[in-house]
N, C-alpha and C positions, 0 to 999 in steps of 0.2 A: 457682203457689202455690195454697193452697187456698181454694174461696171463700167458706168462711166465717172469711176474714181480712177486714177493712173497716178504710180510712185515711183517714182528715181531714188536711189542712197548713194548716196558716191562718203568712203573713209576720206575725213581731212585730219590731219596736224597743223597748225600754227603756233609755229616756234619762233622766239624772238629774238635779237641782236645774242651773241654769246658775250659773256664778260669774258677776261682776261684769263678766269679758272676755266672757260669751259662750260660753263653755266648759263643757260636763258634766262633773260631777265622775268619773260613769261610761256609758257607752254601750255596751249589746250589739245584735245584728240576729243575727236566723235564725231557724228554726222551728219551732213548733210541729204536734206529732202527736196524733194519738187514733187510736190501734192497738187494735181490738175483734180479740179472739181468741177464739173458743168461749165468744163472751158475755161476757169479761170485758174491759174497756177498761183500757188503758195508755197513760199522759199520756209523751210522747216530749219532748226539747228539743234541737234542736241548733243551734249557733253560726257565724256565718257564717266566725269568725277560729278555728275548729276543724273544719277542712271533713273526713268519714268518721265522726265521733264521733256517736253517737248517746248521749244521757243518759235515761236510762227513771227515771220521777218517782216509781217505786215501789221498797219492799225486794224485792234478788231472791228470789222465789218458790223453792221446795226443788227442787234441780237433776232430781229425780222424777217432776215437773208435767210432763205433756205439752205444755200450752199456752205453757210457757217456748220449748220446742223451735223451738215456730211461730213465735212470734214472733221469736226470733233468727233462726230461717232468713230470713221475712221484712225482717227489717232488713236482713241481707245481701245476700239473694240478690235481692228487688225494690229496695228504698231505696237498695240499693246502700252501706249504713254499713261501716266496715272494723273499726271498733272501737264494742264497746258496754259502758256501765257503768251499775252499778245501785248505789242506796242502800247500803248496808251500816250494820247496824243494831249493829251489833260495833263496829264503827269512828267510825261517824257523821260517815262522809263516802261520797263516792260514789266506787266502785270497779272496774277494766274488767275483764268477764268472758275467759272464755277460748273462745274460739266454739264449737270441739269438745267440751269436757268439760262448758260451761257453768258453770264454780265461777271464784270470784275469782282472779286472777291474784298478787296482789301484797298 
């Protein structure tokens, strides 16, 4: 890959209020990324109970952008992700691209 890709992972938990037993009302674990691409940084999350999924914390970028390329190649080919999804500002939820074409799948 090329080197001017740069990665950060830092392990999070986010655990929520405890009930009365002891119990969170919600808990996730898994990781966090900072994916610098040709100077731009892209905030990554993935789940530890969604193991290949990569979530990118931004809208996807116009399938046009070079630096989308990279960073998907990235995700896949170093992070190893099988699947990645991005914002969708259409929709307003987050949606899995298509690795080849780069455009929203669904």
């Amino acid at each position: 890959m090329p080197s001017d890709v740069q990665v950060t992972k830092e392990r999070f938990e986010d655990v929520g209020d405890l009930d009365k037993n002891g119990t969170p009302d919600y808990c996730y674990h898994g990781y966090n990324y900072e994916v610098t691409v040709d100077g731009r940084t892209f905030h990554i999350r993935s789940y530890d109970e969604s193991p290949g999924e990569a979530i990118v914390g931004t809208a996807r970028p116009d399938v046009s952008v070079p630096r989308l390329r990279k960073l998907v190649d990235h995700l896949t080919q170093v992070l190893r992700f099988s699947t990645v999804k991005f914002y969708s500002r259409r929709h307003g939820y987050y949606r899995r691209i298509d690795l080849r074409t780069l455009e929203f799948m669904d």
